[in-house]
N, C-alpha and C positions, 0 to 999 in steps of 0.2 A: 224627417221628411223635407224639412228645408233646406237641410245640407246636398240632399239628394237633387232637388230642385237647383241649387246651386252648382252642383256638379254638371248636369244636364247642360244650364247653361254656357256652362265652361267649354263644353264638347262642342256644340251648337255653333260660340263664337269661334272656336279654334276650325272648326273644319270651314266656316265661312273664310275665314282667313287665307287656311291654305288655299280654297279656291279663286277668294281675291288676288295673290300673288301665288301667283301657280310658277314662276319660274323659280323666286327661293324655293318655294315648298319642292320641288323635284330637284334642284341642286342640293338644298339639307338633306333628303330622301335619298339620293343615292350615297351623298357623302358620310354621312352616318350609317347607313346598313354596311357602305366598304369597309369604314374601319372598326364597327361589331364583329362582321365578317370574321380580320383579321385577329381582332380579340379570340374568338370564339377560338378558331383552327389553331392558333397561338400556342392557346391555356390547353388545346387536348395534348400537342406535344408538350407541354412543360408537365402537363398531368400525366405522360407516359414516362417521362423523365424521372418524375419525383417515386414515381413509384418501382421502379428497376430493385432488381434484387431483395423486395422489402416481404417475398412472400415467403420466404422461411419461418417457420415455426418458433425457434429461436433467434428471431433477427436481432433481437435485445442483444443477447447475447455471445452473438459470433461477430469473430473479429479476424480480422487477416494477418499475420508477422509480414513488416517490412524490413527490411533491413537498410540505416545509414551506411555509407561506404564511405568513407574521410580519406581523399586521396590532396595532393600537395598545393594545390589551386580549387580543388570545389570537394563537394561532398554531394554524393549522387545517393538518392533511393531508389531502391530496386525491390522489384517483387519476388526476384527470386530468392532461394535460401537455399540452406543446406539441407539434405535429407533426412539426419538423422536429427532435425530438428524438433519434428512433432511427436516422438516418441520420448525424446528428452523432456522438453515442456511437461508433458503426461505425468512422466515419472518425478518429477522433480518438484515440480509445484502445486501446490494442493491445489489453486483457483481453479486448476482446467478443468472442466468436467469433461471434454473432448477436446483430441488434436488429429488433423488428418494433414496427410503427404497429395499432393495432385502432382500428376506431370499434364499440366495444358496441352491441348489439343493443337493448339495453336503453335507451338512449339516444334510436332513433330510431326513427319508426313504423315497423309493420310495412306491407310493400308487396305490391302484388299483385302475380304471378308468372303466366304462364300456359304453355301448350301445347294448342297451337288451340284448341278450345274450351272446353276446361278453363282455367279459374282458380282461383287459391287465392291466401291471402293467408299469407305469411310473413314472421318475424323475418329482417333481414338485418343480418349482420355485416361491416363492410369490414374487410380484412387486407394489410399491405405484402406482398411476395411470398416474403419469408421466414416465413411465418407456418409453416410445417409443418416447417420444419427446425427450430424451437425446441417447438412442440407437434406429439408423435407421436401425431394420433389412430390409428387403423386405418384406411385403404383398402379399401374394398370392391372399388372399379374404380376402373381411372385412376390414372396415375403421380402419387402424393401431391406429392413434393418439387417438381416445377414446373407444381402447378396453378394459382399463383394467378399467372403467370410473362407469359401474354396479358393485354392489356387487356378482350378479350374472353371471360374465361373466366369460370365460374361451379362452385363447388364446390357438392352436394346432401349434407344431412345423409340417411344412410338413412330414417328415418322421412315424410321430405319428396320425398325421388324413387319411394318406392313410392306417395306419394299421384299425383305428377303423373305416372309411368310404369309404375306397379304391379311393379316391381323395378327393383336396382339396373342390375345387365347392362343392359336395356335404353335406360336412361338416358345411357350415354356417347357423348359426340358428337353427343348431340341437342340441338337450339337451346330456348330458354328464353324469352321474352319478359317484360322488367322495365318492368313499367307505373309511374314515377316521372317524373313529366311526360312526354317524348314518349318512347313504347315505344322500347322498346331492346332488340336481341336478343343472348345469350352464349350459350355452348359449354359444354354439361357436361365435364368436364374431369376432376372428380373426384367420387365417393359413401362419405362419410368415414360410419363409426362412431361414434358419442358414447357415452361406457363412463357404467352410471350413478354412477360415482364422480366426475363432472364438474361444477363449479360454473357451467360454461360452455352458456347454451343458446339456438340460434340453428337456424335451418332452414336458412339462405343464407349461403354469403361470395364475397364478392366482391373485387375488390382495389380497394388501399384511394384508387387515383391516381382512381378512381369520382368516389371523395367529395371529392376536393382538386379537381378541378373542378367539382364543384356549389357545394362553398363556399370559392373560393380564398381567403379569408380566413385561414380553419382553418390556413395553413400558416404564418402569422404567429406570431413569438417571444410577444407579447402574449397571443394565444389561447389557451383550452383546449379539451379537448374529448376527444382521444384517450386513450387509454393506452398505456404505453410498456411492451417485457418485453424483457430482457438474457439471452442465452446468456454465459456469462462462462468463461472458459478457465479447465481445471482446475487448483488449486491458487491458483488468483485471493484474496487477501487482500481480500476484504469490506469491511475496515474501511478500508483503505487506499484500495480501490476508491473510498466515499463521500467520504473526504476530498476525492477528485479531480476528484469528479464535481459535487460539492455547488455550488459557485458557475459551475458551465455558462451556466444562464440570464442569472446577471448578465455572466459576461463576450461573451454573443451581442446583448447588447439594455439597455435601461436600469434593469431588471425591477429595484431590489434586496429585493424584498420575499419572491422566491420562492428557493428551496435543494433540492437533489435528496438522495435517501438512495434504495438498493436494499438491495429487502426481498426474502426468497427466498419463491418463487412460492407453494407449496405452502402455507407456513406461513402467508398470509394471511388464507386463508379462515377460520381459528379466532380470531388475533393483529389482527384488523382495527381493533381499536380506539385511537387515536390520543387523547391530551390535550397539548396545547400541546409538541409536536414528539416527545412521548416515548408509546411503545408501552404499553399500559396494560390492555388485554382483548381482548376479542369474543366470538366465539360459542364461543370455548373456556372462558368462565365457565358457559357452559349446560350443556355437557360436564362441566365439575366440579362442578356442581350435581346434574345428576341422577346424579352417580356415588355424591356423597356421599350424596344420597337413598338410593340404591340400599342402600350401605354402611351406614346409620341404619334402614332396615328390616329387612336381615340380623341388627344387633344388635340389633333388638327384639324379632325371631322366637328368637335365641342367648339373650339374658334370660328369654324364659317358659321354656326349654329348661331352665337353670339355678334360676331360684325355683321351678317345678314339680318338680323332682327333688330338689334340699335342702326343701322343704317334703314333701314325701313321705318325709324319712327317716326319720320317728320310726315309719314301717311298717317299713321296713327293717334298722331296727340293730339285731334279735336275728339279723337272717340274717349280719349283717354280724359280727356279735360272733361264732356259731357257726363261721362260716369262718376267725376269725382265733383261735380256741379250737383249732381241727383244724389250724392250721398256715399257714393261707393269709396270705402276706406283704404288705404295703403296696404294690407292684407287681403283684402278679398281682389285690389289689380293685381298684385302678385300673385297668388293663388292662380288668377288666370293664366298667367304668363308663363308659370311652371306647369300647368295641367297643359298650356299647349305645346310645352319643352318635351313633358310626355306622352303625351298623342302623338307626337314626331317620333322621339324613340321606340315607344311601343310596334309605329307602324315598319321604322327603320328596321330593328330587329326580327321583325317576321320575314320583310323580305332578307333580311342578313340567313333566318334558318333556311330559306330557300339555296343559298347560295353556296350555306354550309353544306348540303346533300350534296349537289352539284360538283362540290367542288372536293369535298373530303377523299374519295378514293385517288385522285391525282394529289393530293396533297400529303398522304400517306404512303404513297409509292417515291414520292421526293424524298420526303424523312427517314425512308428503311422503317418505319411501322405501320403499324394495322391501326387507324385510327377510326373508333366510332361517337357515334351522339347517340349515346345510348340514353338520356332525361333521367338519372339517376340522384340520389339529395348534393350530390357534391357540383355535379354539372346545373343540375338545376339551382342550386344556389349561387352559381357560380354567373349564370345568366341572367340571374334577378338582378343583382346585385350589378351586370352592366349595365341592364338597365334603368334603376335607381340611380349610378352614378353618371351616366352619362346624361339625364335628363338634368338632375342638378347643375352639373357642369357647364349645360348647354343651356339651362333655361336662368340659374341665378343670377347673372350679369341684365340681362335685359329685363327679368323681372323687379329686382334693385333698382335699376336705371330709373326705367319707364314711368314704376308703379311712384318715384319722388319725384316727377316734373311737377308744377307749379299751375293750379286752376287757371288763372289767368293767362298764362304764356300760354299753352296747349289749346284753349278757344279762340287763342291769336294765331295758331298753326304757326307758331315760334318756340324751339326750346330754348330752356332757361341757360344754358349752358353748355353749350355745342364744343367749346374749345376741346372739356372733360374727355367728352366723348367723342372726338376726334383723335387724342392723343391715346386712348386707352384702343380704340379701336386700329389704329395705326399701330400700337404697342404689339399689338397680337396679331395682324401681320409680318412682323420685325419678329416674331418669336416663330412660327410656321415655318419661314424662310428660316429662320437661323436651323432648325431641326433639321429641316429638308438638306441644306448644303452640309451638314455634320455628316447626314446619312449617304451623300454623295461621295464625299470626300469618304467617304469607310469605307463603300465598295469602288473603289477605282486601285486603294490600297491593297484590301484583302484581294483583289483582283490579280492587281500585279505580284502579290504573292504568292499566290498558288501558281502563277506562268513560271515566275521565278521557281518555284519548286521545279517544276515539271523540267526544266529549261537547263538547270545548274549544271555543270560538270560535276558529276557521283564520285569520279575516279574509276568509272567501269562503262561499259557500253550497255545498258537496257535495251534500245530499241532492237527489233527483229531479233529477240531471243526469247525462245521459250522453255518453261522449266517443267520436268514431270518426273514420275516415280517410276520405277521398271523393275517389277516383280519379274519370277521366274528361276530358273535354272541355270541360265545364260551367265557364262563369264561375263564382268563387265566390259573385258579389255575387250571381246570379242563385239560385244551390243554397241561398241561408240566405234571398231571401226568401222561397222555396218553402218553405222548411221554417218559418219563422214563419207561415206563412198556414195550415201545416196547425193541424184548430182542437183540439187535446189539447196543440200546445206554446207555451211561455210565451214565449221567447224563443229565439235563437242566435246564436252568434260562430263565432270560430276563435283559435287560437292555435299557436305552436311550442315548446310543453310540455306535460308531464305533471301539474307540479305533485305531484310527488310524488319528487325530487331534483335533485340538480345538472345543466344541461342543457351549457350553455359559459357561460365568462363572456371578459371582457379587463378587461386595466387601461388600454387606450388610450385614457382621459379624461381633459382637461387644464379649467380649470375656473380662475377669479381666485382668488389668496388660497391655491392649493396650495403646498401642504409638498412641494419636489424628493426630501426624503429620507422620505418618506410613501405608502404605497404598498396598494391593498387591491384585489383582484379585484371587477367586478360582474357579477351572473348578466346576461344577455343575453335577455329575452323579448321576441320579435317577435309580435305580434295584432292581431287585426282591431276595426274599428269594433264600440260599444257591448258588448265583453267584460266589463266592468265591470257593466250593467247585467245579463247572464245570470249572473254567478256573486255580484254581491251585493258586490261589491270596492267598498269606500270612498275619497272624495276626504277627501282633510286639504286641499286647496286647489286651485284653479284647474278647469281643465276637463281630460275624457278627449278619446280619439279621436274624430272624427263625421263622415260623408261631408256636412254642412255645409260644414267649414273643406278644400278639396282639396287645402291647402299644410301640410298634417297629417303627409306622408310625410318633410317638414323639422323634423319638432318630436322632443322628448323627452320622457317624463314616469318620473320615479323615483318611487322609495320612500321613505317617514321614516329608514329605516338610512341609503340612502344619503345624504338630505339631511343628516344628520346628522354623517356623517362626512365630508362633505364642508366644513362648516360654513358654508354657506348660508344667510344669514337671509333673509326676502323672495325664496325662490326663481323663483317663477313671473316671467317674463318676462326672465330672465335668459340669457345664453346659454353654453352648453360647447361644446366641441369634443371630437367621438369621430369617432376613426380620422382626424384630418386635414381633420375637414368639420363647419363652426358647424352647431349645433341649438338650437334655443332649448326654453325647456323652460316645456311649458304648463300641467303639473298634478302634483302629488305624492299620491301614492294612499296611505292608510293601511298598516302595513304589515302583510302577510299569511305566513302560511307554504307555503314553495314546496319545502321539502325537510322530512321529518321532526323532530318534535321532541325526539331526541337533538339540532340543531342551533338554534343561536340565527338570529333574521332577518338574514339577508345584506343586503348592498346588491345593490340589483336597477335594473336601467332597462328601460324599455318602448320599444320602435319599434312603426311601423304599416307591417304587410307586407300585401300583395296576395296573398299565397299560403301563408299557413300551413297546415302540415300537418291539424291538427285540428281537427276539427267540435266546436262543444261547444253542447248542446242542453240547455236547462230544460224541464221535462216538468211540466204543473199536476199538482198534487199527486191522488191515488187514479186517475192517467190512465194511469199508465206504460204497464199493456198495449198499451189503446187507440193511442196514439201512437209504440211502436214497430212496430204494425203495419204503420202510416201509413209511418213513413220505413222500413221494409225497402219496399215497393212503390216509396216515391222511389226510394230507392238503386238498386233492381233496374231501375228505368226509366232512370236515368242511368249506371248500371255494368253490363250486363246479364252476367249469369252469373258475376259476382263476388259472395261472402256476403259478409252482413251483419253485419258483426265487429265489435261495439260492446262499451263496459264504460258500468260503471255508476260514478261518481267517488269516491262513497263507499265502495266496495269495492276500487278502487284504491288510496286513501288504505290503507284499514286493511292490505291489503298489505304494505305495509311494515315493518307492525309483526308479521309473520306466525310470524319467530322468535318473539319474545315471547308471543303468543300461543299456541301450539304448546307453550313450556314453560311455560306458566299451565293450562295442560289436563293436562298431562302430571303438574305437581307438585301439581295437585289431586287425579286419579286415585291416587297412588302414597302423599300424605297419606291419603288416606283408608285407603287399604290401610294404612298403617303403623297407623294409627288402630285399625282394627278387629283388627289384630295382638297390639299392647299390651291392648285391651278382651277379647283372649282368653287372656292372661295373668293379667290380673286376675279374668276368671271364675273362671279355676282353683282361682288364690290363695283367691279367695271365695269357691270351695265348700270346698276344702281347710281354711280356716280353720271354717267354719261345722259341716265335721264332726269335726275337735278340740274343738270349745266345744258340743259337741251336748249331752251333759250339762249341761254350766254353764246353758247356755240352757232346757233342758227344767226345773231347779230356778227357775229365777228366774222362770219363767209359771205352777211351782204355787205360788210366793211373790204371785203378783198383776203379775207384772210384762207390761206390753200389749205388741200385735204391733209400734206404734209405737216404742215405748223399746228394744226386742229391734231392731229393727230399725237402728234409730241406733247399738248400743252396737255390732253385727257391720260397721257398717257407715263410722264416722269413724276410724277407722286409715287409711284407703283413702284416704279423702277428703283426710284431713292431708296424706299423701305428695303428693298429686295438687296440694294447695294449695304443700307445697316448690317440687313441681315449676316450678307457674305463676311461682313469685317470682322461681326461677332463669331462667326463658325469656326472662323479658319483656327486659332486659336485652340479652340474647344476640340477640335475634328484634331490638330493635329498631335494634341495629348495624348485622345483615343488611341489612334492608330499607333503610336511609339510605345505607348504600352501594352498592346497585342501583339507588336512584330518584336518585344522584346520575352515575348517565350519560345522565339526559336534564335535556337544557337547561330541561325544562318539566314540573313533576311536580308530584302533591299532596304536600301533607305529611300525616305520619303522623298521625291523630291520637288522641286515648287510648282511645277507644272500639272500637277495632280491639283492642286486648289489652284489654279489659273483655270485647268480644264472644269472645276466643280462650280468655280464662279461664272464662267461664259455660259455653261450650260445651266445655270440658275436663273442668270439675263435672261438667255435666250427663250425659256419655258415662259419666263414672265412677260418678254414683249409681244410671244406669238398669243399668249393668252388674255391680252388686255386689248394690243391692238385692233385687234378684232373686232370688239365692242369701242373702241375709238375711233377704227375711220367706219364701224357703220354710224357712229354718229355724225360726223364730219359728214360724208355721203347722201345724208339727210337733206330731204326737202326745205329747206326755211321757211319757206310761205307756210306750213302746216304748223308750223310750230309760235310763226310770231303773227298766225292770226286773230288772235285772242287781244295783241296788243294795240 
């Protein structure tokens, strides 16, 4: 009862309080609910993060094959593999208890699909017929474990059988027709779920012996192309596993360049990033990025919490001396001081949930997910727990402080030791500021790097060109001269890439003057006559493809990486041998980038196919409308009832870089917040100080002294700290950023005007947000102030 009684109290004096200085209490009030706020939205994406691919049934125990690539200068991992990889594994090693083949979706255009007169175009993914015994989606309809089990079978993602059957029910057992040169009809079989916790996204699978007949190649040791995943039997030693597993390739083929390692499944999607064989990052630096953001604006909302309540104590310390005169102990002032750190928080957080509703559907359309507060034991533990630490954080400094002043001193409304708490409180200014200009300095960097991406010479021309698939009947030599004749486009090709990552490559190139024990994968791009001249692709020598030369379909032409690594001098008219068959090789095209530039240029070669997948259209510049009009009418004339599914190249490209992007948006948003956090501590501080020196100040303008000099003298303390601050960041910020720009192959450098512009513009925040509360002091009546004296 009398702890209750004690409590009561506690509440009593704390709300008196806030109503006594109701300007802190509404500056801690908004500063704390912004950066719970930010916590809050934070922790849902790192908690959608953490949990990506972890809903498999076997997540224990699925693992992915990567493959090392030990080339003369770096050693690259790659996800691709060879085909006949997962059935070897199988047979060979007892650990597996499953191995499956995927051909990613991603990888290969999307194909049109129909039922009778409907068409749709979908992602399709090939699968060995193990593929659902190692991944448990959900089953809607249709026995999961031996859908993929017929040659003729077809599994429907939900989403994609309510398009072509308007539910799933009725989808099973219905035929399918796959328009991928001559129509081909399959058997729904199965209507799987995809959980959004999935890194995986496809509409279609099919099995994968599909794709080993369209490209019997792919099944070749040489080749890549697939991706491999291992069920592995529990209790399975990992490390022993890779030893076992590691030189597979060399002992199937002459390969010795390539080496296997299994990685477990789940953990990739954050851990993806590889440097010369060793695991190094991925998107779980972006995770720990904006967590510690998160963590840097909690401490800077905990900071004003703390300098605005020790700066308000010299209000306090007769109340503070009276209670410890009547008996009140070093614990029970503390006590108070943290119950009012908590009433602050408590009230902060409620409005922070208000903000959270508010604000979560725009904050989940920024992310690419679906983010809810759903009050679950993990979310809700997860919010007690800011609230626990944040009141500590916020209230133990001034509870500490306060609750050790001196009976004496505190009934003199003098504290015993102002320097202390002048220096501690200046210190955590100097710490605010130094965060703040780190977080500046990051986004002006990560700024200039995505402009730089967007910006760089490719070695191709993206802009006004668009890429798409073109089913049908239709030659193709015939479908591109229609489409150069219409008069809004510039030119067209085709190709069988994206130009925008790895597609397959092989090392079956044998060449004079090769090193036997030298060995490097080359990307594999098969295209059509004059692709060169639609995308703006340079010759370093010789000629492209041209339906002039018809014995074109015998030639080769590379790249500068590969001629390079090949050491070829005088290449043009030379001849190699790939796959068992001379090519003479009749041009070397400058080299371009075909995969993001986290990677350096690969070696590439080029063939001339008759049927590449891709249409690639240059559109004259201010036409685009006009000219996709034009080819949606072709397309509908040559594909009738199939849409018209095009991209645009340069928004494929930036694509890519879409993480990065995402947190360049995200750590500008949450800087600024932290930003405007710290500038409402320093209000405080600034009014706080301006009306202890309200006297000083009101003598010194009936001395003559001007609103400018009043206004400098209230106002270079602020400035100094903010100046420590800068000195300390720059340093710190410029670590940051050289180790972020040093995961892409291709980056700007820093240069010093990025922290010249993060320093002015940390002035400059600081003086419009002090002076403020400086010349209204300065502006100030005198008479009101020294009539007391």
């Amino acid at each position: 009862m009398v702890a209750l009684d004690q409590l009561k109290h506690y509440l009593l004096v704390s709300l008196r309080s806030f109503a006594k200085y109701k300007s802190s209490f509404f500056i801690n009030l908004l500063g704390l609910s912004t950066g719970i706020t930010c916590a809050l939205l934070i922790f849902f994406w790192i908690q959608s993060e953490l949990s990506m691919n972890k809903f498999h049934e076997k997540d224990a125990q699925l693992y992915q094959i990567l493959e090392n690539r030990v080339f003369a200068d770096r050693t690259i991992t790659a996800e691709s593999t060879s085909a006949p990889l997962a059935e070897t594994l199988k047979a060979e090693f007892p650990e597996v208890e499953t191995a499956v083949t995927i051909g990613p979706s991603s990888r290969f255009a999307k194909t049109v699909l129909s039922v009778g007169d409907k068409k749709i175009r979908g992602a399709v993914q090939y699968a060995s017929k193990d593929y659902f015994r190692a991944f448990s989606y959900q089953s809607l309809e249709g026995k999961i474990t031996t859908a993929l089990h017929s040659p003729t079978s077809i599994v429907l993602s939900e989403a994609f059988a309510i398009s072509l059957f308007q539910s799933p029910a009725l989808a099973i057992g219905k035929q399918v027709i796959l328009h991928d040169g001559q129509p081909q009809p399959y058997q729904v079989s199965a209507v799987i779920k995809t959980p959004p916790n999935s890194s995986e996204s496809f509409d279609v699978i099919l099995p994968f012996d599909i794709l080993a007949k369209k490209w019997p190649n792919i099944m070749e040791w040489g080749n890549t192309a697939p991706n491999t995943y291992v069920v592995l039997k529990k209790g399975t030693n990992i490390d022993q596993f890779n030893k076992e597993i590691a030189d597979l390739v060399k002992r199937k083929s002459d390969l010795t360049h390539r080496s296997l390692l299994a990685v477990h499944y789940s953990d990739f999607y954050l851990h993806g990033k590889y440097e010369n064989g060793v695991q190094t990052g991925g998107r779980i630096e972006y995770v720990r990025l904006l967590g510690i953001i998160a963590l840097f604006i909690l401490l800077i909302a905990c900071i004003n919490f703390m300098n605005l309540a020790t700066a308000r104590a010299s209000y306090r310390i007769k109340e503070i001396g009276v209670k410890k005169a009547v008996g009140a102990s070093q614990q029970a002032l503390s006590a108070q001081f943290l119950t009012e750190s908590f009433l602050m928080t408590s009230l902060a957080f409620i409005l922070a949930i208000g903000f959270v509703f508010l604000f979560i559907q725009p904050f989940s359309e920024l992310t690419g997910k679906q983010l809810h507060l759903r009050f679950d034991l993990k979310q809700c533990g997860f919010m007690l727990g800011v609230v626990l630490l944040v009141s500590l954080l916020a209230g133990s400094y001034p509870a500490l402080y306060l609750s050790q002043l001196k009976v004496l001193q505190t009934l003199k409304g003098k504290l015993q030791n102002p320097v202390g708490e002048v220096i501690a409180r200046k210190g955590l200014v100097v710490f605010q500021f130094t965060l703040s200009v780190v977080l500046i300095i990051s986004v002006l960097v990560v700024y200039k790097q995505l402009n730089y991406l967007q910006t760089v010479n490719l070695g191709y021309q993206k802009d006004q060109v668009i890429t798409f698939e073109m089913d049908g009947n239709t030659a193709l030599p015939t479908i591109i001269d229609r489409i150069k004749a219409l008069p809004d486009v510039q030119n067209a090709s085709a190709m069988d890439h994206q130009l925008t990552g790895h597609r397959s490559g092989t090392k079956g190139l044998d060449w004079e003057g090769k090193d036997p024990n030298s060995g490097t994968e080359f990307e594999n791009m098969p295209v059509y006559n004059e692709l060169l001249e639609t995308l703006g692709i340079e010759m370093e020598g010789g000629r492209f493809f041209s339906s002039s030369f018809p014995a074109d379909s015998s030639k080769i032409i590379f790249n500068e990486a590969a001629i390079n690594f090949m050491g070829l001098e005088d290449p043009v008219g030379k001849t190699i041998r790939l796959w068992d068959e001379d090519r003479q090789i009749i041009g070397v095209v400058k080299d371009f980038h075909f995969e993001s530039l986290h990677e350096k240029v690969k070696p590439l070669f080029m063939l001339l196919s008759d049927d590449p997948s891709t249409l690639v259209v240059k559109i004259k510049a201010g036409k685009e409308k006009q000219a996709i009009q034009c080819l949606t009418k072709l397309y509908q004339e040559i594909n009738p009832g199939v849409p018209f599914d095009y991209q645009f190249m340069d928004k494929a490209y930036a694509a890519q870089y879409q993480a990065e992007t995402r947190i360049s948006v995200l750590a500008r948003y949450f800087s600024a917040l932290a930003i405007l956090i710290s500038c409402l501590g320093l209000f405080g501080l600034a009014s706080f100080t301006a009306e202890r020196r309200r006297k000083e100040v009101s003598i010194r303008k009936v001395l003559g002294a001007s609103v400018a000099n009043l206004g400098i003298l209230l106002s270079r303390e602020y400035i100094g700290l903010v100046g420590i601050a800068i000195c300390i960041a720059f340093p710190i910020g410029w670590y940051l950023v050289n180790g972020w720009l040093d995961s892409f192959a291709y980056h700007i450098n820093v240069s010093w005007w990025v922290f010249l512009l993060a320093g002015i513009s940390a002035l400059f925040i600081t003086l419009i947000t002090v002076s403020f509360q400086a010349i209204n002091a300065a502006l100030a009546n005198p008479v009101k102030s020294l009539r007391s004296e």
